[in-house]
N, C-alpha and C positions, 0 to 999 in steps of 0.2 A: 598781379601774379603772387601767388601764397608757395611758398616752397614748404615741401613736408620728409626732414631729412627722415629717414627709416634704413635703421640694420638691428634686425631681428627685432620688428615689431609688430609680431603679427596680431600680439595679443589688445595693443592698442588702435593699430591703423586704421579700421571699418569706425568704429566711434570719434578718430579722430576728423576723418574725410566728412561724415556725415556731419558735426558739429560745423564742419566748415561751409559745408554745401546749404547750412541752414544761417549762419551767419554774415557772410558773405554778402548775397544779393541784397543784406539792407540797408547796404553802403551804398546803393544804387547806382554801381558800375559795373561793366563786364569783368569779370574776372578766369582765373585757369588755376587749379590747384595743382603743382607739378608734384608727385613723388617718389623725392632723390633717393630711390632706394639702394642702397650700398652693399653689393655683396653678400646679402641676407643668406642664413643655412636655415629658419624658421619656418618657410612657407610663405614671409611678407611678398616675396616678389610675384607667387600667385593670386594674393589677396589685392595688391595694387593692379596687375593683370584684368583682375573681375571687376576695380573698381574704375578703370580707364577704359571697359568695352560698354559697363551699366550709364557712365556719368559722361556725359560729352565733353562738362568741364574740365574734366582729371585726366591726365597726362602722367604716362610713367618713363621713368627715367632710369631704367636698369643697367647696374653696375655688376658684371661676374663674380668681378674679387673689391676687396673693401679699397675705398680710395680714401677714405675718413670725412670728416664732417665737412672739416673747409674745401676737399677738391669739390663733393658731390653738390654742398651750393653754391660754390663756382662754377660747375660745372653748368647745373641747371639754368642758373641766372643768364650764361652765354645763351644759351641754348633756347630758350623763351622771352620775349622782349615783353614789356611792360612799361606802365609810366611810373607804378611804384611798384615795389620789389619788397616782397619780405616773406619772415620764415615764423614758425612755431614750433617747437618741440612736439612731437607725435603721442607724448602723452596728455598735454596740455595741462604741465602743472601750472602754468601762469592762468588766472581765470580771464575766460574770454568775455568778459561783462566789460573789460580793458580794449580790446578788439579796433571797435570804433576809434578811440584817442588814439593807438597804434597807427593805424590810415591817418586818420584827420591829423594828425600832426606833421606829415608829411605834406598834406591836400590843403594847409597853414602855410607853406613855408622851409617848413624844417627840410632838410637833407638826410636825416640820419635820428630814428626815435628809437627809443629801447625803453623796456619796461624795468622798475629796480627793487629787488629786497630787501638792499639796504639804507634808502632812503628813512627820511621821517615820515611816516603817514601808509608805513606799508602793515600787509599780514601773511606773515609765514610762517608756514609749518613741516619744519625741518630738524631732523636728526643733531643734537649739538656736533657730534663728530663727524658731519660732512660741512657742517654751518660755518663751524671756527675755519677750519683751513681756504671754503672759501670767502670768507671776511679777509684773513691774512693775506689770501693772494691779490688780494683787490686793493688792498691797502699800502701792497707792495706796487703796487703795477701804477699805482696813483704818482709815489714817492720816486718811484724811477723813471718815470715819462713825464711824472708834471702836469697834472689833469686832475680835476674835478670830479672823474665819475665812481659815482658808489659799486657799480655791481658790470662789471666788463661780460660775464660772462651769461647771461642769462639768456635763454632760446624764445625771443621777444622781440623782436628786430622788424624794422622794416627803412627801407632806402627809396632815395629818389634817383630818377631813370639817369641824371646826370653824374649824381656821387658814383654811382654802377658804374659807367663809363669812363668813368675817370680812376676811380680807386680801386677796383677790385681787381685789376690784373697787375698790378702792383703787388698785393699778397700773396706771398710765397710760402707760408702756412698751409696747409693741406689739411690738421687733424682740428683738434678743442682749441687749440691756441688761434685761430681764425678769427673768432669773435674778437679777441683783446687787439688782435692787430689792426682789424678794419675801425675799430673804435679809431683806435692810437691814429693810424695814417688819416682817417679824414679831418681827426684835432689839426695834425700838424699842417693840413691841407685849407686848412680856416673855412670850414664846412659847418654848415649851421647845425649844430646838436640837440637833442631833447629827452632829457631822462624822467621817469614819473615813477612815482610808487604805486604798485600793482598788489593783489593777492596772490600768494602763490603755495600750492600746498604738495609736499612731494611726495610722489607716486611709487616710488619702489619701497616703501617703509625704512628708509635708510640702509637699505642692504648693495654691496657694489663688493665685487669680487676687488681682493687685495693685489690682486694683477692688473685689474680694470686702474682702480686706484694709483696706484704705482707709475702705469702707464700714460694716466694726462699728466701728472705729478711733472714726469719727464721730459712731455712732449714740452709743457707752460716752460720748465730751464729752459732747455734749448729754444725756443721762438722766443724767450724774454734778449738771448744774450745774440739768435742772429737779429733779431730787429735793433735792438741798439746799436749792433755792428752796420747794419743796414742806412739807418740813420742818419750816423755820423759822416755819409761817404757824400 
């Protein structure tokens, strides 16, 4: 199961689906591209519409009003069963040459794989002023949970049908703070992990509204200080 979260993407979602639709089968298992589209004003939720009536494999998942990142792949993941579970970013800055490892690291063993930009051995091409803050946050989230991982937050993900079962209705996150938590709860869960270094090069030319900004800025406080609180109980 490939989750494709989407709010207001219309401009990537047909190249992203297709890439997937081409990638996919040479893993040589069935697969379902679901996409959790969220509340969209672009037009996405007509585009995923045409791409769920064209594609047998594609399943849309529409949202009226915005639920954020983590309800709408909670949501999906409920809602379509799989024996491995994972998502992509709809613009696909991670390169999908990585794809393969992603799955197979799972179809290994693993519980829980992610791809990293901050590792040794990666290449990225990012804006320094969106790059520093998030090294800073990563670096933070290291030093207050007590973990190993380079890059919490990267849309590279994929899970095993048991971790889903077990840890995802545990997260109480709903927006960007999603990803750091379900990292965090399956560490503290002794869940087998796997981070690799990827390519990744970003797609909006460093441009992000200073409200956008602002606004995971806020959500990342608050999920940093309810998770610790969560935690410790």
């Amino acid at each position: 199961m490939i989750t494709v979260p989407a709010c207001n993407e219309a401009k990537n979602l047909r190249t992203c689906v297709q890439v997937l639709l081409e990638e996919a089968p040479k893993l040589g298992e069935d697969f379902r591209i679901v996409i959790a589209e969220d509340g969209s004003t672009d037009g996405t939720n007509v585009i995923a519409q045409e791409l769920e009536k064209t594609h047998p494999q594609v399943i849309h998942l529409h949202s009226p009003t915005k639920l954020g990142k983590g309800l709408a792949l909670t949501r999906a993941f409920n809602k379509v069963e799989g024996d491995i579970y994972c998502f992509v970013d709809c613009d696909l800055a991670t390169s999908m040459k990585f794809f393969p490892k992603l799955i197979n690291s799972i179809r290994e063993g693993n519980d829980l794989a992610f791809g990293s930009r901050y590792m040794g051995g990666t290449e990225v091409n990012r804006a320094v002023l969106r790059d520093l803050p998030s090294r800073v946050y990563n670096w933070l989230i290291r030093i207050l949970f007590k973990n190993n991982v380079f890059d919490h937050q990267i849309g590279f993900k994929a899970f095993s049908n048991r971790l889903i079962k077990d840890v995802l209705d545990e997260c109480s996150s709903t927006g960007w703070f999603w990803d750091t938590e379900i990292i965090v709860r399956s560490l503290n869960s002794n869940y087998k992990i796997v981070e690799f270094p990827v390519e990744w090069q970003e797609k909006t030319n460093g441009k992000g509204s200073i409200r956008m900004v602002t606004n995971v800025a806020i959500q990342n406080v608050i999920g940093i200080i309810e998770l610790k609180m969560l935690l410790k109980k």
